[in-house]
C-alpha positions in Angstrom: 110.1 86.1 88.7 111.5 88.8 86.8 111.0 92.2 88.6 110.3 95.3 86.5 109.7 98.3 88.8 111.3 97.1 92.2 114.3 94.5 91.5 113.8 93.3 95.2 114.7 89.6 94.6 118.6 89.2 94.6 120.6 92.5 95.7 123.5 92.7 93.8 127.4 93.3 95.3 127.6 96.5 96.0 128.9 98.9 98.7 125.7 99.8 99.3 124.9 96.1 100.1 126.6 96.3 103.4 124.5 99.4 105.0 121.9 98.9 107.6 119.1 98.6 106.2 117.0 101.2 108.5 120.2 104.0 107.1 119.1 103.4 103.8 115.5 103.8 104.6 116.3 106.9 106.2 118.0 108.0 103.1 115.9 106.9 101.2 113.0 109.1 102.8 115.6 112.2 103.1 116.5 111.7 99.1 112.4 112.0 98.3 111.9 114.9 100.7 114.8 116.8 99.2 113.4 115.7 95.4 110.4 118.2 96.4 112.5 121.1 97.4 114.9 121.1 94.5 115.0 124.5 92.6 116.6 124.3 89.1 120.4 124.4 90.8 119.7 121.7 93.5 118.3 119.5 90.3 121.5 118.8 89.3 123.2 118.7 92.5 120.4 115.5 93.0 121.3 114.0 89.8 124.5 113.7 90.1 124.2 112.7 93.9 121.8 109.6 92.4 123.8 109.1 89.4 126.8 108.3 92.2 124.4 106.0 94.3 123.6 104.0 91.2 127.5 103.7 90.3 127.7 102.4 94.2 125.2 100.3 94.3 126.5 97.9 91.2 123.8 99.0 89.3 124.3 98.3 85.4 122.4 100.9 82.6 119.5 97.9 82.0 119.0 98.0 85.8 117.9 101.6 85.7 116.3 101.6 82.5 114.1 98.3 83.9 113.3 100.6 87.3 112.5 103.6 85.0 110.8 102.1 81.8 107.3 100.9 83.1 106.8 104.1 84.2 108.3 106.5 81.4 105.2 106.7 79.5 103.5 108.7 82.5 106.4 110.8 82.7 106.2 112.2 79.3 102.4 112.4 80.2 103.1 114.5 83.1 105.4 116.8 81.1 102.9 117.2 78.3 99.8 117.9 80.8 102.0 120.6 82.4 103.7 122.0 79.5 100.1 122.7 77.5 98.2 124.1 80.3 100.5 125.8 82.7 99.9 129.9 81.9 103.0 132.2 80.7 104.9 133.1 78.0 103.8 131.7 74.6 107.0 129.1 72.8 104.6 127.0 70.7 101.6 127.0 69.4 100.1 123.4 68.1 96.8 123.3 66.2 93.9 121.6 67.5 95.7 122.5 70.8 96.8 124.6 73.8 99.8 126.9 73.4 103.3 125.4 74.8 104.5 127.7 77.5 107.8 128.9 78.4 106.7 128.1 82.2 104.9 125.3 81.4 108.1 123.3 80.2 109.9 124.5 82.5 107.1 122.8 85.4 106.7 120.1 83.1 110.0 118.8 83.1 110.6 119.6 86.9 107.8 117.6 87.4 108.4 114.4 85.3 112.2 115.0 87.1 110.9 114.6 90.0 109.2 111.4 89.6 111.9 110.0 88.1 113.8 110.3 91.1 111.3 109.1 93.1 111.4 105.9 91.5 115.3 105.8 90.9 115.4 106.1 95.0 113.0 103.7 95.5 114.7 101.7 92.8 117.8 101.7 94.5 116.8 100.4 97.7 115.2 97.5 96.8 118.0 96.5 94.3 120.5 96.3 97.2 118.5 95.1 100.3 116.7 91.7 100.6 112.5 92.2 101.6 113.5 90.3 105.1 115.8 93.2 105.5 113.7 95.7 104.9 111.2 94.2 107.3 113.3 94.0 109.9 114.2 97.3 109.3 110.8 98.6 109.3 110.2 97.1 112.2 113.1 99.1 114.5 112.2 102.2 113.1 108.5 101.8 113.3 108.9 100.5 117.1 108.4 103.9 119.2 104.6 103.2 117.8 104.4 100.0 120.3 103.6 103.0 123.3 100.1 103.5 121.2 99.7 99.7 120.9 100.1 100.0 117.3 101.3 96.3 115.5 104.6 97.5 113.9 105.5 93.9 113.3 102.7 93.5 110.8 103.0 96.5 109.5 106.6 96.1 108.4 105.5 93.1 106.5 103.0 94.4 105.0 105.0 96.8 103.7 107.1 94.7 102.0 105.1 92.5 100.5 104.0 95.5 99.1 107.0 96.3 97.5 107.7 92.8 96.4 104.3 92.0 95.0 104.4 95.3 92.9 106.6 93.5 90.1 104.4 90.5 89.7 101.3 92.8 89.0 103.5 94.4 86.3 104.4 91.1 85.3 101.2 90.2 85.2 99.5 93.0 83.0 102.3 92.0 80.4 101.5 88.9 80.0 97.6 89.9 79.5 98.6 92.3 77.4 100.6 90.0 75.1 97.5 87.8 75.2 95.8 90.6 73.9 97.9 91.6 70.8 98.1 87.8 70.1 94.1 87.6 70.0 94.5 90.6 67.2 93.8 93.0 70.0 95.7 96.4 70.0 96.0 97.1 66.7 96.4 100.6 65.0 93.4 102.3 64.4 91.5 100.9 67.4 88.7 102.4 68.6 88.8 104.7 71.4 85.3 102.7 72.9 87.0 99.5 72.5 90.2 100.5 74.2 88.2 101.8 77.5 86.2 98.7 77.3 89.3 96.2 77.4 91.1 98.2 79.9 88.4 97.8 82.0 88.2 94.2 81.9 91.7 94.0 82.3 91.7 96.4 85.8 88.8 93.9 86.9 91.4 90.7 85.7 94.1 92.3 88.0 92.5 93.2 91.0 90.5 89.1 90.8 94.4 88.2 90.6 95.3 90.3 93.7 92.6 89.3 95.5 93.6 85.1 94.6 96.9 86.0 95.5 96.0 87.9 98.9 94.0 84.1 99.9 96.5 82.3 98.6 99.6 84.0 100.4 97.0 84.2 103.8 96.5 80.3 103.2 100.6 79.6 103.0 101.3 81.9 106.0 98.9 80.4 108.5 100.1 76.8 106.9 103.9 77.8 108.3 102.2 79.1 111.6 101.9 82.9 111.4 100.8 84.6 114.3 100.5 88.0 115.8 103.1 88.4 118.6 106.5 88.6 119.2 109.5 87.3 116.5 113.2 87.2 116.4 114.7 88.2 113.5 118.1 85.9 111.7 120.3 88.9 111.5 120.2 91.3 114.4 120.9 94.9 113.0 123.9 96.8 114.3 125.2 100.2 113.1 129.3 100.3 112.2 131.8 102.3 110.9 130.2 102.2 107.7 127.0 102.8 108.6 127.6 105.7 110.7 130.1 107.0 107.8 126.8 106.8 104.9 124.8 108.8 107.6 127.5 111.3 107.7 127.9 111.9 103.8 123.7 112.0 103.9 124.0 114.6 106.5 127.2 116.7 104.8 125.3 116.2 101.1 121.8 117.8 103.1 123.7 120.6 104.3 125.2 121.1 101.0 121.6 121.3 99.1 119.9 123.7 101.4 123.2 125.6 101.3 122.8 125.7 97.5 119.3 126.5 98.0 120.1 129.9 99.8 123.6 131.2 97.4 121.4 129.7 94.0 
């Protein structure tokens, strides 16, 4: 299965590889928190912050253009939405359209920033932790819940079969899409009727798939003798030296950005 979005299959060698899992879910969460405060300074404090996690992690350049390409197209959407109909100061004016402003490029591209680095963080976790990981993560961090009787257990798998079935939808609407253009679909010049029509039918296609998958993976699990209750997990997690040291830089490069955001 090739994944496109969330490379969650084989983690590569990385330092990052080594973390606890529940450290990098915590940075993880930190990293998107911090993507919402950033001002135009603390924007390239992030970057290069991520552009260094990537470099850790043993990420090559095709690994973050396959995290980032399915969803560059609604990026430069974003920017565009944002850059035409965001008030201010008049750059550009298009004909048939709304004036560019001065404000709206600069929102626009904070904007389409920002979900970039959503995805890159997200990107990066999955890349360098295994899904039984990350459910046994979920599962520690989520356990305080167990005093309102809440099932963290299923809710950490859950989660990631979340994350790992996101690819195979992706990989999915490619392949009906290459159907498509082979049947003469998608041509230039399409009607706009037509094109609302067939992405319809192909929504309805996707969600008839997840819905065969969903019985198909509850069929498998009861097979092996899933239950609700209490598991054991392979590999008990443990913090070291190391993990305690990537909780440290976290904390030092936090301090750093907020102090940024008070001198900047």
């Amino acid at each position: 299965m090739t994944d496109r979005l969330f490379p969650a299959a084989a983690p590569v060698v990385s330092p990052l590889r080594n973390v606890d899992p529940r450290v990098k879910i915590a940075a993880a969460v930190s990293l998107s928190i911090l993507v919402f405060q950033a001002g135009p300074g603390q924007i390239v404090l992030l970057s290069l912050f991520l552009a260094l996690l990537i470099v850790l992690s043993g990420g090559r350049r095709r690994d973050v253009v396959r995290i980032l390409k399915p969803i560059a197209l609604f990026a430069v959407l974003l920017f565009f939405l944002h850059a035409l109909f965001t008030p201010g100061r008049e750059v550009l004016r298009l004909p048939l359209l709304p004036a560019v402003t001065h404000e709206g490029l600069a929102q626009g591209g904070t904007v389409a920033w920002q979900f970039a680095a959503l995805v890159v963080t997200g990107g990066l976790l999955t890349l360098t932790t295994l899904p039984s990981e990350l459910v046994a993560a979920l599962d520690k961090l989520l356990r305080p819940l167990r005093i309102f009787r809440v099932p963290t257990q299923d809710l950490a798998v859950m989660a990631a079969m979340a994350l790992r079935f996101a690819p195979t939808f992706l990989e999915e609407y490619q392949r009906m899409k290459t159907a498509r253009l082979a049947r003469g679909g998608g041509a230039p010049g399409e009607r706009l009727s037509r094109k609302l029509r067939t992405t319809g039918r192909m929504a309805i296609a996707l969600i008839l798939g997840a819905l065969r998958r969903a019985e198909e993976l509850a069929a498998a699990m009861e097979a092996r003798g899933y239950a609700r209750g209490p598991r054991t997990s392979m590999r008990e997690l443990r913090l070291t030296r190391g993990d305690y040291a990537a909780v440290a830089v976290m904390a030092s490069f936090t301090g750093l950005f907020f102090a940024c955001r008070l001198f900047m």
